[in-house]
N, C-alpha and C positions, 0 to 999 in steps of 0.2 A: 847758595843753594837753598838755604830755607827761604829766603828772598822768595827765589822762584816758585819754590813750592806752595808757598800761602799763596800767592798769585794765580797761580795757575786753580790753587784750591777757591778762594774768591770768584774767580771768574766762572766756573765750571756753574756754581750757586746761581749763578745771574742765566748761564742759560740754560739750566733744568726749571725755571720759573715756566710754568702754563702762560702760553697767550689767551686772551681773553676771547670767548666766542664770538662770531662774524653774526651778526645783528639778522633775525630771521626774512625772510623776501615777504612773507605774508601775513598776516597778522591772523592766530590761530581763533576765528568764530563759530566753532562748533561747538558750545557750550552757551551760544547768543548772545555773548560780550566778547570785545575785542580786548587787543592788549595797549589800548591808549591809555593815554594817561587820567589820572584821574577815575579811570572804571567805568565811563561811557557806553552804553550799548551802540553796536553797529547800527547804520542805517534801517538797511533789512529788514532786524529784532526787532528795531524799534515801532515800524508797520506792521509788521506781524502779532507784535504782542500789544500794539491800540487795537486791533480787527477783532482779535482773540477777549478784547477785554471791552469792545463794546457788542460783541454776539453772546457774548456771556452777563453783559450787563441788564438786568429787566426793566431799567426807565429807559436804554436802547431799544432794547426789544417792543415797549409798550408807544415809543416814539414812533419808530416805523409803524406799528399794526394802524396806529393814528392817523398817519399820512397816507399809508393804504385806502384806508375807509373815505378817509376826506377826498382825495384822489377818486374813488370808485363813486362817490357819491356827486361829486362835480360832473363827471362823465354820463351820470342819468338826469342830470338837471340841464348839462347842454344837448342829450340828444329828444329830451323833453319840450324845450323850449327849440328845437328843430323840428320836432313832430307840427308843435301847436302853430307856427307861419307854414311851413313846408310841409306838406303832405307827399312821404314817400312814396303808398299805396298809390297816388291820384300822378304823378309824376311817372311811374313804372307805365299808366295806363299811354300815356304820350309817347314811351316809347316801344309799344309793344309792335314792332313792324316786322318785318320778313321783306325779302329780296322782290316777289310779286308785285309787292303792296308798293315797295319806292315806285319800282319801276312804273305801274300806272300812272302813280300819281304827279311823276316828275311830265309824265305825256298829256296827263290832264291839267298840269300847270300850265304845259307850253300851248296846247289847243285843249280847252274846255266848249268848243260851241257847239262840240256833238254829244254832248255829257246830256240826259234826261232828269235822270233824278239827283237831285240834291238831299235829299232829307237824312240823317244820320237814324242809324238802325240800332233798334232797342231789343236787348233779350231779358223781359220778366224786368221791366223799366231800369233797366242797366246797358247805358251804349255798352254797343261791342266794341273792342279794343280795334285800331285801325289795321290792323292784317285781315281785318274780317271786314273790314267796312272802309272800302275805298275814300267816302266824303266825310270822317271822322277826323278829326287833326292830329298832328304827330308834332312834334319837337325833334324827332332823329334827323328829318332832311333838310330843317331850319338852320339844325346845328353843325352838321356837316356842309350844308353849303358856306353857310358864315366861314367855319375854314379856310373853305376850298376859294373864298373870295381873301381871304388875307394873302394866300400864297398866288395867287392870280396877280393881286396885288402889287408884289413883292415881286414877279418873274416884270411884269409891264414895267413898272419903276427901273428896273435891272437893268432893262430892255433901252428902256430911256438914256441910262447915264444917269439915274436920278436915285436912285437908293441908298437909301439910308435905315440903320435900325429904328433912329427916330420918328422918320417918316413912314415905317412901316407901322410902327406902336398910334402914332396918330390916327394914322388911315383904317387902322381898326378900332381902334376905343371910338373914335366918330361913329364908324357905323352899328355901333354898339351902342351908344349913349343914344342916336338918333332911333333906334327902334324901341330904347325903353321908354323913351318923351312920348312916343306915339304910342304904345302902351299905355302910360299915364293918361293921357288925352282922352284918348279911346274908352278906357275905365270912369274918366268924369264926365261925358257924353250921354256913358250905359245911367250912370246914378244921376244925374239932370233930364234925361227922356225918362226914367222910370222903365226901365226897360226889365220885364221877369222874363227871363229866359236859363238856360243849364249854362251861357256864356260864362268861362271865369276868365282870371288872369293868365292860365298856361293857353287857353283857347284863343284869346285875344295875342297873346305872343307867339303863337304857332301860327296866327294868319299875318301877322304884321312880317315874320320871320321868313314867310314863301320869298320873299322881294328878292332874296341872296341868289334864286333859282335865274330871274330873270337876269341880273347884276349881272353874273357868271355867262350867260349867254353874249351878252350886250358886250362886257367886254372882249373875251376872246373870238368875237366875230369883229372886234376893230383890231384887233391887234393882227388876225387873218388879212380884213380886206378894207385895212385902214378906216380913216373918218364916215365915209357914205355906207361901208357895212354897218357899222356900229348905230347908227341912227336911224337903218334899216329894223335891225334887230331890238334897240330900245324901242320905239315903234308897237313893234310885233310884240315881244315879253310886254308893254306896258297895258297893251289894248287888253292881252288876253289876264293879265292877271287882275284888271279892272273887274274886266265881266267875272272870275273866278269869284273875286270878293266879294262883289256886289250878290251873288247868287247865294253864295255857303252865308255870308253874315244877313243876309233878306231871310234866307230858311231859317237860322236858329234867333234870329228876333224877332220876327213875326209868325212863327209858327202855328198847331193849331191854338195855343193858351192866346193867342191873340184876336181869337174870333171877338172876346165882347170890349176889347180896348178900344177907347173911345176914336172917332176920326184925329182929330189931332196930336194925338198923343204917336200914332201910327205915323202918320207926317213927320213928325220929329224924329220917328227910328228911322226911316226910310232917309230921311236928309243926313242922319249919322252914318248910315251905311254908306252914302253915298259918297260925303266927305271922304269917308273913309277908303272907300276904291280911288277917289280922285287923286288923293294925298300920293298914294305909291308911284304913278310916273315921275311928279318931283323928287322924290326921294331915289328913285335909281338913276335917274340923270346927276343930280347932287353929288352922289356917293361914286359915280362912275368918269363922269367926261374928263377928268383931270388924267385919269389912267390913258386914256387913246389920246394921240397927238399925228 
């Protein structure tokens, strides 16, 4: 019996022992250390308290206001060094147009022989902006047409079986590389005749830029009435954009500042003008006959 009894007294010891607590699901980080070992702060903390302690820190603080400044100061040195090649003021006057103003001028691209005057209109020796002055140049329907010829483009190629992004990327940077070479040319023409006139560089590429007008005609009249329309209508856009050139770049380089320029030096303008009206049928034909098939 006392056998039993210590036994039973033994055992009874073994199971009033506490089990040991079941290990927590989450590690308590509301104090911004976790319960890892070793006393690691959590991830979290750890971003939290570098943020906290470089906004608090003043060679932080004195780093950023540095980079700020440096920053703000780069920002007036490239819209400075953008002022001095590029003139904002002189580029807004190109595109100062209105709905009126395209629309004549896209009707005086395609028939100018009933046009009279040519001379660009001066208020208090300041051209007016082309919404007021139909034979002033513009840059808005140079550069919309350019567009509307990549996507012309891109539907005839379609059209073909022949499109490709490549071939569309080509077919524009060509006619884009081809009107700034003509540009350049045109600008070492003006400074070899000596030519003083108000011509700049946005004027010389707003008349070289008309050619997209004819482009766009030329082609979607081949892709209407096939190969004999198209050559009907290069034709047509090339004659009339000739006589355009020839007349707008004769008025602003020989104007009246040309009365006492000597005879040959006037010879010379008149021969660059002329060049210059010549050059545009090859360039629309170039730029164009590969489109109609």
């Amino acid at each position: 019996m006392a056998y039993h009894s210590g036994y039973g007294a033994h055992g009874s010891k073994h199971r009033a022992r506490a089990a040991p607590d079941p290990p927590p699901l989450f590690d308590d980080t509301s104090g911004g250390y976790s319960s890892q070992p070793g006393g690691y702060p959590a991830p979290g903390a750890d971003v939290a308290f570098n943020v906290n302690h470089l906004i608090g820190d003043p060679m932080a603080n004195m780093a950023m206001t540095y980079g700020s400044s440096i920053a703000s100061h780069g920002k007036d040195m490239v819209h400075k060094e953008l002022h001095r090649f590029v003139s904002v003021n002189k580029l807004k006057y190109f595109f100062a147009v209105d709905t009126a103003y395209v629309a004549k001028k896209l009707g005086l691209l395609v028939f100018p022989y009933t046009h009279q005057n040519w001379e660009v209109q001066y208020s208090r020796d300041v051209p007016l902006p082309p919404r007021q002055d139909l034979n002033a140049p513009d840059l808005y329907i140079p550069t919309m047409a350019f567009i509307t010829y990549v996507l012309l483009a891109g539907m005839a190629l379609g059209i073909q079986k022949r499109f490709s992004p490549e071939v569309l990327g080509l077919c524009a940077s060509t006619a884009l590389v081809w009107v700034v070479m003509e540009v350049l040319a045109l600008l070492l023409g003006v400074y070899l005749a000596t030519v003083r006139s108000d011509l700049s560089t946005f004027h010389l590429l707003a008349y070289s830029g008309y050619k997209y007008v004819g482009m766009i005609l030329s082609v979607l009249t081949g892709l209407l009435f096939g190969s004999d329309g198209y050559y009907v209508a290069l034709a047509w856009t090339s004659s009339a954009l000739m006589y355009f050139i020839v007349r707008s770049l004769r008025t602003a380089a020989l104007g009246p500042d040309s009365m006492g320029v000597p005879a040959p030096r006037q010879h010379l303008q008149l021969y660059l003008t002329l060049g210059a009206a010549a050059f545009q049928p090859l360039m629309i034909y170039w730029l164009t006959f590969h489109l109609v098939r």
